[in-house]
N, C-alpha and C positions, 0 to 999 in steps of 0.2 A: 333867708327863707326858713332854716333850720331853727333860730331865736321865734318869728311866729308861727311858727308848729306846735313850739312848745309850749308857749305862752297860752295857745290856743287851746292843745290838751287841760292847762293845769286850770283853765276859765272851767271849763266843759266840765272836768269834774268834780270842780266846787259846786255849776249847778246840777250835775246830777246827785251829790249828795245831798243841797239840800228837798231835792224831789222826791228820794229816798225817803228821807226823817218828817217830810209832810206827812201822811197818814198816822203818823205816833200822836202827832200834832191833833190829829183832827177827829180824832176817836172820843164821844163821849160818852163811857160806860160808867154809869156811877159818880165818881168826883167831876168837878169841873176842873179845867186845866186855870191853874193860876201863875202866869208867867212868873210874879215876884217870887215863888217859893224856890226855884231855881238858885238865886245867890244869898250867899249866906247875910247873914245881919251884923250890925256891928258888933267888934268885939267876938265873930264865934274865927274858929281858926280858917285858912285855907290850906288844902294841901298841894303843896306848891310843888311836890316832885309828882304826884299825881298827874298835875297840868302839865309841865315839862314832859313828860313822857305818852300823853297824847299827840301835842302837840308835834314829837318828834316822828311819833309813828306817822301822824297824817302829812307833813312833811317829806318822808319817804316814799308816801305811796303817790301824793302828787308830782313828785321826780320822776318817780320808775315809770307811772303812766304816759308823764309827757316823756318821758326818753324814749317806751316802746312805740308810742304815737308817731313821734320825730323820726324813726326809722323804716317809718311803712312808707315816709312822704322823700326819705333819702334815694337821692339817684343811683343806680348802680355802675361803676366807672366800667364797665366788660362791655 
C-alpha cells in the first residue's frame, strides 16, 4: 500500500503542476504564444547542465512530496 501512496502522490503532482503553468499558457497580451519557439534550432547549442539540474530539482521534490504524502497514509504501530 505504501509503493501506491507514493506513486499516487508523485501522479497528483505532476497534474497539479501542469494546472499551475496552464494560465502562463493561456494569457494573451501582445505576442501570440508560438510553441516552436520553445526548442532551439538546428545547430544553436543546448545547455545540458542547465536541464540536468532542473530535472534533478523536480525529481526531489516529486520524492519528498510522495514521501511526506506516504506518511499521512502510514499506520502507526502504538
Amino acid at each position: 500500500m505504501k509503493i501506491f501512496t507514493r506513486i499516487a502522490a508523485a501522479v497528483t503532482a505532476a497534474l497539479v503542476s501542469v494546472f499551475v503553468a496552464t494560465p502562463a499558457f493561456a494569457q494573451e497580451s501582445g505576442e501570440k504564444f508560438n510553441p516552436a519557439d520553445q526548442f532551439s534550432a538546428a545547430g544553436q547549442p543546448v545547455d545540458t547542465v542547465a536541464i540536468l539540474i532542473v530535472g534533478a530539482i523536480l525529481l526531489v521534490v516529486v520524492l519528498v512530496t510522495a514521501q511526506l504524502v506516504g506518511n499521512l497514509f502510514e499506520k502507526s504501530g502504538k
